[in-house]
Structure formats: structure tokens, C-alpha cells
N, C-alpha and C positions, 0 to 999 in steps of 0.2 A: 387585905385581900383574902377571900373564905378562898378554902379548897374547892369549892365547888366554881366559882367564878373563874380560878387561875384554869380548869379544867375547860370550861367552855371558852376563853381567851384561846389555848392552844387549839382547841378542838379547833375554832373558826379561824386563826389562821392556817391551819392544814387543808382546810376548806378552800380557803383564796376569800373568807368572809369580809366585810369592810371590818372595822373595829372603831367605827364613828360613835363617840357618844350619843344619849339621846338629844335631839336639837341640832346637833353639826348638820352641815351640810355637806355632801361630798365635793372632794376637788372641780374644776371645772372641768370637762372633756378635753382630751388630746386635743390641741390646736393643727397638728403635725408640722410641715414644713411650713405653712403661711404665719408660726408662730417665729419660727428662725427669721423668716423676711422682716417680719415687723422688729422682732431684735434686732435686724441687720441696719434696718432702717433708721431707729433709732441710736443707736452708738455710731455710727458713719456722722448722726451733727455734732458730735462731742470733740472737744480736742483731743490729739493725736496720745497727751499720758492719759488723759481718761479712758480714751480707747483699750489704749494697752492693758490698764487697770479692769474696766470690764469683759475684754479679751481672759484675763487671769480667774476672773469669778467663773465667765461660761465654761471654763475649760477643768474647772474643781469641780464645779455643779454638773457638770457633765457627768465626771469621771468619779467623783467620790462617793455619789450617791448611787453608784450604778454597778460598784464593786462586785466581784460573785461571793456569795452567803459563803460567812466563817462559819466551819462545822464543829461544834463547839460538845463533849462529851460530859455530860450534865450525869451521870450517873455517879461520880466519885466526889459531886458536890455536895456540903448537906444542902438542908431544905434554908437557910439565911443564903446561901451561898449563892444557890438558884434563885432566888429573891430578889438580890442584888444583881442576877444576871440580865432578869427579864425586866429590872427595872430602866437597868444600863441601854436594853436594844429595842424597848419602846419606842423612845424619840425617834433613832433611826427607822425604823420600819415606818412609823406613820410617815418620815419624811418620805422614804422611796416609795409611798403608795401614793406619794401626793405629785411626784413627778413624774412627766409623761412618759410613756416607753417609748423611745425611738426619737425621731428628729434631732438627733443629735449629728453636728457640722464636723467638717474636716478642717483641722489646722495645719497649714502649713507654713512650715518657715523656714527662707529660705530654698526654697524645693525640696524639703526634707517633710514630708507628713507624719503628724506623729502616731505612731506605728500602731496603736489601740487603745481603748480610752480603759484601763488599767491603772490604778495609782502607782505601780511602779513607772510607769512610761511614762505617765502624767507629772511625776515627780522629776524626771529628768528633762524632761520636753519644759517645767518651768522654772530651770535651773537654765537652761540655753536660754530662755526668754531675758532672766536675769542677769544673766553675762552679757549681755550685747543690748546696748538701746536701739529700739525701734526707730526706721527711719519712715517707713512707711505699711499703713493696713491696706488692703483692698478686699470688699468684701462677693463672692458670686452667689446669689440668690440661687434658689433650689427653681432647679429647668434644666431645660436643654443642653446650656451651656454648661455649666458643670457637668450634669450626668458625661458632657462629651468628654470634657477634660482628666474627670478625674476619677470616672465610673460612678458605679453605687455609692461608691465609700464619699464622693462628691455632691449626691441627688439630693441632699437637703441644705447645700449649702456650703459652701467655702469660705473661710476666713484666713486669705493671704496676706503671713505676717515678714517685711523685708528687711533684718537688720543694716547697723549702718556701716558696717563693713563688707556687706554686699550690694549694697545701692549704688547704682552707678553714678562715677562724681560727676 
């Protein structure tokens, strides 16, 4: 990679440039909430572990990709060092340009909502999931009813999850 190219890479992401090669296409457009409904729609005909299991992917793909930027002091690397850095956070970057901002669901389990979609909370919220088997999902579609139930934090969508120590016998 010339100096001059690694300069216009950084220059256009300070920009907010795509960094599409030539021929790519870009991602498709935000779906927003009616993208959550069709996922809701879809994993509700699944059985109750694949649920669970893709319950565990939206809840990584959420929260992993969506982290806030590590501020990283590139000044006291050499020039290999920084080489290896920006090769490192390529892949990331083009992944979170590639997923949507926003319609991201509320998980709840048990009546507990998990608190923000931060990998630490994330990391604990699927540590409960994995101590307790799932007795039952119920999924509220982004409307009225959620926005009523569960506010904002509910407008695109609820994913109510009931372990089996709280299901009533």
C-alpha cells in the first residue's frame, strides 16, 4: 500500500467517504423497523433452540458491531506497526458501514431489559441467557404496542425472552 493511497484511505474516512472498491456495490438501504418485522417473522416459524440461537446472533450483531470507536494513539507506533493496525480494523469498519444504524430491538428477559447494547452488558445479558433454558420467546413487532409498553427503547420492536424458572407451571 503506497503512502499516497494509505493517505487518501484516511483522508476519506475522516470524510464519512464509502471505501467501496471499484465494481462493489454499496450495502442496500436502511430497511428500518419493517426490516426487525420480517426478522421477527421469520424466526417465530423456527423451533423454540433455533430461536434462541438466532435470538443470540441478533443480540452480538447488534451490540458488537455497534461498539463506540477504540481511540487508539498511533503516534508511538512505527510505520509496520500502524500497518498492521489499519489492516486489523479494515474488516471491522467495512462491517459497521455495512449495517444499518438504528432499528436495533429490545431484549427482554424475564422483565429485565438489557440495559444497552454495549458488549459489556451484552456479555452479561448472554451469560443469563445461558444459565437458564428458554421456556418461551414472544416477539412485539415495531407499533403502537410496543412504543406503548416499552417506550422508544421498544419502537422497533421487542423480543420477549421467559426463562424456565419463570414460566408459570
Amino acid at each position: 500500500m503506497t503512502v499516497l493511497y494509505k493517505r487518501a484511505y484516511v483522508l476519506a474516512a475522516l470524510l464519512g467517504a464509502s471505501q467501496l472498491a471499484a465494481g462493489q456495490s454499496a450495502p442496500p438501504p436502511h430497511a428500518g423497523p419493517a426490516g426487525s418485522d420480517a426478522w421477527m417473522d421469520s424466526v417465530r416459524r423456527l423451533p423454540l433452540p433455533a430461536q434462541v440461537a438466532a435470538v443470540r446472533a441478533r443480540v452480538l450483531a447488534d451490540t458488537v458491531l455497534r461498539h463506540p470507536p477504540q481511540y487508539v494513539c498511533l503516534t508511538l507506533l512505527s510505520a509496520s506497526q500502524r500497518e498492521a493496525y489499519y489492516q486489523a480494523e479494515r474488516p471491522r469498519a467495512l462491517a459497521e458501514q455495512a449495517r444499518p444504524a438504528g432499528a436495533l430491538l429490545l431484549y427482554v428477559v424475564d422483565g429485565y431489559p438489557l440495559a444497552d447494547n454495549y458488549p459489556a452488558h451484552t456479555a452479561a445479558f448472554l451469560r443469563q441467557l445461558a444459565a437458564q433454558p428458554i421456556a418461551h420467546i414472544a416477539y412485539l413487532k415495531s407499533g403502537a404496542q410496543a412504543t406503548a409498553l416499552y417506550g422508544t427503547r421498544g419502537a422497533n420492536g421487542v423480543v420477549l425472552l421467559t426463562s424456565a424458572r419463570a414460566a408459570p407451571r
